[in-house]
MARNULO-329453 format. One record per residue: residue in three letters; x, y, z of N, C-alpha, C in turn. Coordinates in steps of 0.02 Angstrom, whole numbers, plus 50000, padded with zeros to 5 digits. Layout:
! residues N
ALAXYZXYZXYZ
...
This chain:
! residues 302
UNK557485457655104556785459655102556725465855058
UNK556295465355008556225471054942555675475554971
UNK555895481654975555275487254989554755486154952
UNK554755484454902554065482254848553635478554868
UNK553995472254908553635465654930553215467754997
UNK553475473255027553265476255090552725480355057
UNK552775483955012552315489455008551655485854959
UNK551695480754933551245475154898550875471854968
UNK551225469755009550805465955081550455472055104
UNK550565477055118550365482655153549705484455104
UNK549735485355021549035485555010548595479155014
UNK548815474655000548515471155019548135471455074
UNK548285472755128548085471755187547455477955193
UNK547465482855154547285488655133546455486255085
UNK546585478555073545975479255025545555474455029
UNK545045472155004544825467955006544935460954972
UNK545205460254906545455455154879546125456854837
UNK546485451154820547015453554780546915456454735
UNK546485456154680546325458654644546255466554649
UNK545795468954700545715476354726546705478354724
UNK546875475154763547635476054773548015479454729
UNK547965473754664548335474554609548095482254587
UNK547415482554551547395487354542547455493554579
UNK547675493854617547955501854675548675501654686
UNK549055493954643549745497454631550065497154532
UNK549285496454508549455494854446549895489154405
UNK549715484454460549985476154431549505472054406
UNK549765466054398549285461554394549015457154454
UNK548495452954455548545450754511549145445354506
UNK549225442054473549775438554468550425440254481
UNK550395446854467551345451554502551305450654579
UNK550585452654607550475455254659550555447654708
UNK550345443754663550255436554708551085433954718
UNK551435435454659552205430754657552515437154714
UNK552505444054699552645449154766552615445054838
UNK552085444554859551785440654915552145434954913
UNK552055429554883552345424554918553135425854904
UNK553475427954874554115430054886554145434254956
UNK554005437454963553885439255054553675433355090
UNK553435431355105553015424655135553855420055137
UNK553965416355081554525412255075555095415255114
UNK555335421155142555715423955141555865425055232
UNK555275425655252555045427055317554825420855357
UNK554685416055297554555409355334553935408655364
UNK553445412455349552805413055397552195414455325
UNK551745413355338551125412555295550575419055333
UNK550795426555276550445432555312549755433755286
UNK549525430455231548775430355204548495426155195
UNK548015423855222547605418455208547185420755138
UNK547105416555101546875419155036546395412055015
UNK546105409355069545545404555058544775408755077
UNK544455406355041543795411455037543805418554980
UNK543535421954952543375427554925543765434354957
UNK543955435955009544105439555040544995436655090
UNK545545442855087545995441555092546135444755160
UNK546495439255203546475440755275546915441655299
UNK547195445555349548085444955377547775437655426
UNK548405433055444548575430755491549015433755535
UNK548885428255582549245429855648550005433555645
UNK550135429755575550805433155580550805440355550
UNK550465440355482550465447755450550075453255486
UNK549715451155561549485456255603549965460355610
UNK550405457055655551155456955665551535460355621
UNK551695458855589551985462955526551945469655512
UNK551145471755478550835475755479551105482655491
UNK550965483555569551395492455589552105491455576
UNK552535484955580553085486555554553225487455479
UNK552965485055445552935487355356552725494355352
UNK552355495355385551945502655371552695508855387
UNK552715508355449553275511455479553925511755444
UNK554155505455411554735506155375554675509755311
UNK554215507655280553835510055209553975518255228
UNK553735519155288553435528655288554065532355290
UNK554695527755340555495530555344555765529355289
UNK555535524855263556045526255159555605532455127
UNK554885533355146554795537855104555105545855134
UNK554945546255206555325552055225556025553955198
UNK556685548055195557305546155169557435548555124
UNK556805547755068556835548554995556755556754997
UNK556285560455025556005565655016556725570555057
UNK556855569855115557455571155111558175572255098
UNK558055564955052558965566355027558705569554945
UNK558265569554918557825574054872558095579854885
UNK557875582254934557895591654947558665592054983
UNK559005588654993559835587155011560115588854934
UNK560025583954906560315583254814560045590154794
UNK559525590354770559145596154740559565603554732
UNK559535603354816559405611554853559205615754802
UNK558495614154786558115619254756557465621054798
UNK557085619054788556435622854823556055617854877
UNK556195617354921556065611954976555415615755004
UNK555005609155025554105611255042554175609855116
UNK553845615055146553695611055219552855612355203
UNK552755608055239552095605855261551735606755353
UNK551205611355330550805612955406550275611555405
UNK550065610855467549375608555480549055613655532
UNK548775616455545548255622655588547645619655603
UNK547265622755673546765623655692546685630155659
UNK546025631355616545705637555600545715643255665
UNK545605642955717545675646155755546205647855780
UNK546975645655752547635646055752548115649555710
UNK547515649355655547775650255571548115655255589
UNK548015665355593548195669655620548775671055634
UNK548965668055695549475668855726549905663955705
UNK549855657255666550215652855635550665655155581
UNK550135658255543550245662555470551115668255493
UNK550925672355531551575676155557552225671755569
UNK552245667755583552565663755592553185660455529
UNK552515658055483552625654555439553215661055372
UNK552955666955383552955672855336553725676855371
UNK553705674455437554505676455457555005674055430
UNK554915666355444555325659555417555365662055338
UNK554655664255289555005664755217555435671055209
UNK555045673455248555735681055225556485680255231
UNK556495674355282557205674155278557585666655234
UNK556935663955211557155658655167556475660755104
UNK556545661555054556335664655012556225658854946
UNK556635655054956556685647454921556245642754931
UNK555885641555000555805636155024554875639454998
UNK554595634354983553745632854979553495631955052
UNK552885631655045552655631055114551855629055094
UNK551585621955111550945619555103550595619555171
UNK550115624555175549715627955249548875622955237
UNK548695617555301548245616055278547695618155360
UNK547195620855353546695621955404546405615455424
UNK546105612755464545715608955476545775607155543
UNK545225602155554545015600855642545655596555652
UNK545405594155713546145592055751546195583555729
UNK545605580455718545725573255716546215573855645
UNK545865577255592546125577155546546895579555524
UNK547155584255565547655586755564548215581155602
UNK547975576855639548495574055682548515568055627
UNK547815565055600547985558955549548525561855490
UNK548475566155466548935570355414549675568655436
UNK549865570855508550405570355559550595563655539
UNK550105559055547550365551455569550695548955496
UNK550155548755455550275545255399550715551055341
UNK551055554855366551775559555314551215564355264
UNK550665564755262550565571755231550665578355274
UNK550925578155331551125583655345551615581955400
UNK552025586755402552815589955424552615590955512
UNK552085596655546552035595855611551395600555590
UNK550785600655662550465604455657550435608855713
UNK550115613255728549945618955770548995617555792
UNK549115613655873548415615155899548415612855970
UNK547915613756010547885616056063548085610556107
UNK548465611056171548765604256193548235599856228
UNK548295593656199548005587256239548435581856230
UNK548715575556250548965572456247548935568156184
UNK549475566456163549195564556061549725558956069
UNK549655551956050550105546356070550325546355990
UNK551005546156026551595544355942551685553755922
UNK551545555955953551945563355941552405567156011
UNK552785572055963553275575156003552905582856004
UNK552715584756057552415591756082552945595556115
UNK552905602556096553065607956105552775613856111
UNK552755614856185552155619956211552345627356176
UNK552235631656143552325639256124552115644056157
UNK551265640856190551095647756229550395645856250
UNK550205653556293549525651956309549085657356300
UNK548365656456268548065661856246547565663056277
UNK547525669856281546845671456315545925670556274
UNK545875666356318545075666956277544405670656312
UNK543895674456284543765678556312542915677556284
UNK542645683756290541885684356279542055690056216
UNK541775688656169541785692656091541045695156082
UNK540825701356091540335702656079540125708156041
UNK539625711255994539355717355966539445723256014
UNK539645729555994539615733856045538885734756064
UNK538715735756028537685735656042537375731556072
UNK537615724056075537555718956138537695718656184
UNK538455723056187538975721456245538685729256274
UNK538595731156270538515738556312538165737456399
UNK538665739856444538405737856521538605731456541
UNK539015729356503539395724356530540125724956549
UNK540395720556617540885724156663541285717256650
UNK541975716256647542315714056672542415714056729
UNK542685706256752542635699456722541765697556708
UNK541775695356651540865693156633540675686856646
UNK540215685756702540035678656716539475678456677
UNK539335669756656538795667956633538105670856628
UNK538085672956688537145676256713537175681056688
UNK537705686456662537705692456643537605691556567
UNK537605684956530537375685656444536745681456447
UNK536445678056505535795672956492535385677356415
UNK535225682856399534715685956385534935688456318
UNK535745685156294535905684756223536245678156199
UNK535875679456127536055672556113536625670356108
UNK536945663456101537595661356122537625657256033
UNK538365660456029538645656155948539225651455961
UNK539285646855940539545642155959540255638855926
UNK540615636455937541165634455878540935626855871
UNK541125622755830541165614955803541455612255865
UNK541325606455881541815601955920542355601155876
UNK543165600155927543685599855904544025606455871
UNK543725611755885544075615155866544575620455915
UNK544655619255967545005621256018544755626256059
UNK544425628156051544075632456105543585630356148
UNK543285627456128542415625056174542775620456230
UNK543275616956271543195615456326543295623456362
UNK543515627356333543315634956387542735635256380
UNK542315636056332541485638656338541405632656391
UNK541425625856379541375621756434541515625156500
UNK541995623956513542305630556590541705634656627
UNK541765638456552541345646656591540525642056593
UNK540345637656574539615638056591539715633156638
UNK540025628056653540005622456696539935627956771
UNK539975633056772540065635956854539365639956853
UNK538935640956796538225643856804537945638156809
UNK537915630856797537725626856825537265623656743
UNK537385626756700537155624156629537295625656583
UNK537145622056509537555625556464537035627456407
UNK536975635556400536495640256363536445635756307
UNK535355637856266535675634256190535975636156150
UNK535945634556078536505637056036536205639755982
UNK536355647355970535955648855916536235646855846
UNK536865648455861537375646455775537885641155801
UNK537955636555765538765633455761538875636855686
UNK539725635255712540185640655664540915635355656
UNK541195635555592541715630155589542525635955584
UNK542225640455608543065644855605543015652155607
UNK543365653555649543295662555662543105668655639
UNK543105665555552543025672055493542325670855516
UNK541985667855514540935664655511540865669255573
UNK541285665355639541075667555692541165677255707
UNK541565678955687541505686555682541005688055637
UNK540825687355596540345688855530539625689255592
UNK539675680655606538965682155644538895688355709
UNK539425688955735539375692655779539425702255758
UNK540045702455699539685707955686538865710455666
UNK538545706655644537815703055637537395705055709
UNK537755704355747537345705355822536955702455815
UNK537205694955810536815688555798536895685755865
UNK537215686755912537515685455972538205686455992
UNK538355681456039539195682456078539775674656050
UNK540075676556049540555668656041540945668856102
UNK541335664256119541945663356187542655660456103
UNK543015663556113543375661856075544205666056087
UNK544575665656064545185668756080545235676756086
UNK545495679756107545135689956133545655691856053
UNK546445685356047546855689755973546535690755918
UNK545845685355923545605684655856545125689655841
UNK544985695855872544495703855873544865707855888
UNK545585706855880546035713555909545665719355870
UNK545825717955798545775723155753544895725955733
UNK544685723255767543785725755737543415730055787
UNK543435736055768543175742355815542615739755827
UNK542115733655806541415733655815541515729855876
UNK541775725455893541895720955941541955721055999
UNK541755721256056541985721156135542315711956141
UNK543055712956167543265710856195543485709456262
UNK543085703456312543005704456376543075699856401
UNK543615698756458543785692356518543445691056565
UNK543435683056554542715681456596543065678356678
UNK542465677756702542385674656766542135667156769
UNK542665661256766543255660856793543575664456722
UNK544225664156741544725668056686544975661656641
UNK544845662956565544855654756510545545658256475
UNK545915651056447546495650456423546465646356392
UNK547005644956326547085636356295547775639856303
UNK548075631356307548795629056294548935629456227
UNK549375633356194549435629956113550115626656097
UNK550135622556066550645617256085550915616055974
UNK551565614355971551745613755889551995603855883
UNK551565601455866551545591655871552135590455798
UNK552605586355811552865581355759552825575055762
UNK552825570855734552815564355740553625560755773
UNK553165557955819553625554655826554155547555807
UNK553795545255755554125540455705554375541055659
UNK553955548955635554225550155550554905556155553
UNK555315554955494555985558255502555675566655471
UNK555965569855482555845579355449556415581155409
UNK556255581455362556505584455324557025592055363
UNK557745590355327557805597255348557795604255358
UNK557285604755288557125613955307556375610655366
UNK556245609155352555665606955406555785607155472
UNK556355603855491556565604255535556835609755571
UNK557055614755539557425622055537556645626355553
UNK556205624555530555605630555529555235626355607
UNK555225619555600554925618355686555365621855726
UNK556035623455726556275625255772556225631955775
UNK556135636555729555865641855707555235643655723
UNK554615643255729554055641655739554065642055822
UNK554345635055847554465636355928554665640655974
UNK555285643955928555685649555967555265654355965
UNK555085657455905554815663455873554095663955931
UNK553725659555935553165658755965553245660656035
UNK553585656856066553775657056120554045664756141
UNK554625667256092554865674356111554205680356110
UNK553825677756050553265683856070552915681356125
UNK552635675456162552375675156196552735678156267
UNK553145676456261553545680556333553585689956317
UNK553665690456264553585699056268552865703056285
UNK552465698156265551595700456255551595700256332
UNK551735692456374551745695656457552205700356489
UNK552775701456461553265708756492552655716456473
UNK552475716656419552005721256401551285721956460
UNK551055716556464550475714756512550685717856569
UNK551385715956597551635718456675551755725056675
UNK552195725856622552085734856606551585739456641
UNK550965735856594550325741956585550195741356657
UNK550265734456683549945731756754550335739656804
């Protein structure tokens, strides 16, 4: 069985007619058709119906299908690996972040180069659906975001962050820790995007006032959401690390007390490269060791 003949069925399956086909691997349709049935002959089973205008898997090339895909994606991992094996020149890892992760990801990433100085590093932001499709289909190495159960990945918990009430000092003034809901009715509330890891806490803290305030701003990532709030445009619920540094800011723990899990995902089908592999494990430890010092510090002050 020729990887070609696999990766020819696979667009296929990808398009609407052979023709579309051909052109997205730069054949003819005629390469693309003798491809195919040389697979077909080979396997003994008939995977496209190709009566009518439009080209269909059968029963069997349903079948097929995730296994072509899957094999296809482990030769390409194979390749990209024994690449940066042969090479040993400048090997890329690839990340994926929640914007609201970026931060503390970034440290991470900047430890690992100092001590590998060789290796590239492609950092991509985005929401979570998108970051996990990246995961699946090999544009990216592992990502960093908040834990929920993700099928076909391997999770690794790092830590847990405090999320809090972020407000203007000029807003926040007379307000006490822990801050329940009833104590901001009378400022406006800024909001993050769905999927971006924070809002099942805003969920949390309002589900116990019994509703959920309207929304004056949605905001797609932390830099906006501080902007608006230095603005004393209102309050956000968002992580307390992400205002350490801004004297304008009150940072304040609410009632109930909000947290996310943050968790580092690899796939679980696709192979890692080995500096890739060296920096997930890097990434985990590193994460993990500050997270355990930040609570020895906590008990300290306690």
């Amino acid at each position: 069985m020729q990887l070609r003949h696999l990766l020819t069925f696979v667009t296929i399956s990808e398009s609407l007619t052979l023709t579309e086909a051909a052109g997205k691997l730069h054949k003819t349709q005629g390469a693309v058709s003798h491809d195919l049935k040389s697979l077909e002959q080979e396997l003994g089973v008939r995977l496209v119906n190709r009566s009518g205008q439009r080209a269909r898997l059968t029963q069997a090339g349903r079948y097929l299908l995730p296994h072509a895909r899957e094999l296809l994606q482990r030769t390409q991992d194979l390749q990209r690996t024994m690449r940066e094996v042969g090479e040993a020149g400048h090997p890329e890892v690839r990340v994926g972040v929640l914007p609201s992760l970026a931060d503390t990801s970034i440290e991470h990433v900047e430890s690992f180069r100092r001590q590998n100085p060789h290796v590239t590093f492609s950092v991509i932001g985005a929401l979570r659906r998108e970051l996990l499709a990246g995961l699946r289909d090999g544009r990216l190495d592992l990502v960093v975001v908040d834990a929920e159960v993700d099928e076909g990945t391997v999770s690794e918990e790092v830590g847990v962050e405090p999320i809090g009430i972020v407000i203007h000092h000029a807003l926040g003034r007379g307000l006490r820790e822990p801050v329940r809901a009833s104590a901001l009715e009378d400022v406006p509330f800024l909001a993050f995007s769905r999927e971006l890891g924070t809002t099942p806490g805003a969920d949390e803290f309002f589900r116990n006032a019994g509703r959920y305030p309207p929304t004056a701003v949605v905001v797609s990532d932390q830099h906006l959401m501080r902007a608006f709030i230095r603005a004393q445009a209102g309050y956000g619920i968002m992580p307390l690390a992400a205002a350490v540094d801004d004297d304008q800011l009150l940072r304040l723990r609410t009632d109930p007390a909000l947290e996310r899990r943050v968790v580092v995902l690899r796939s679980e089908r696709r192979l890692l490269s080995p500096t890739a592999s060296r920096f997930y494990d890097h990434i985990v430890n590193t994460w993990r060791e500050t997270e355990t010092n930040r609570r020895k510090r906590r008990r300290s002050r306690a």
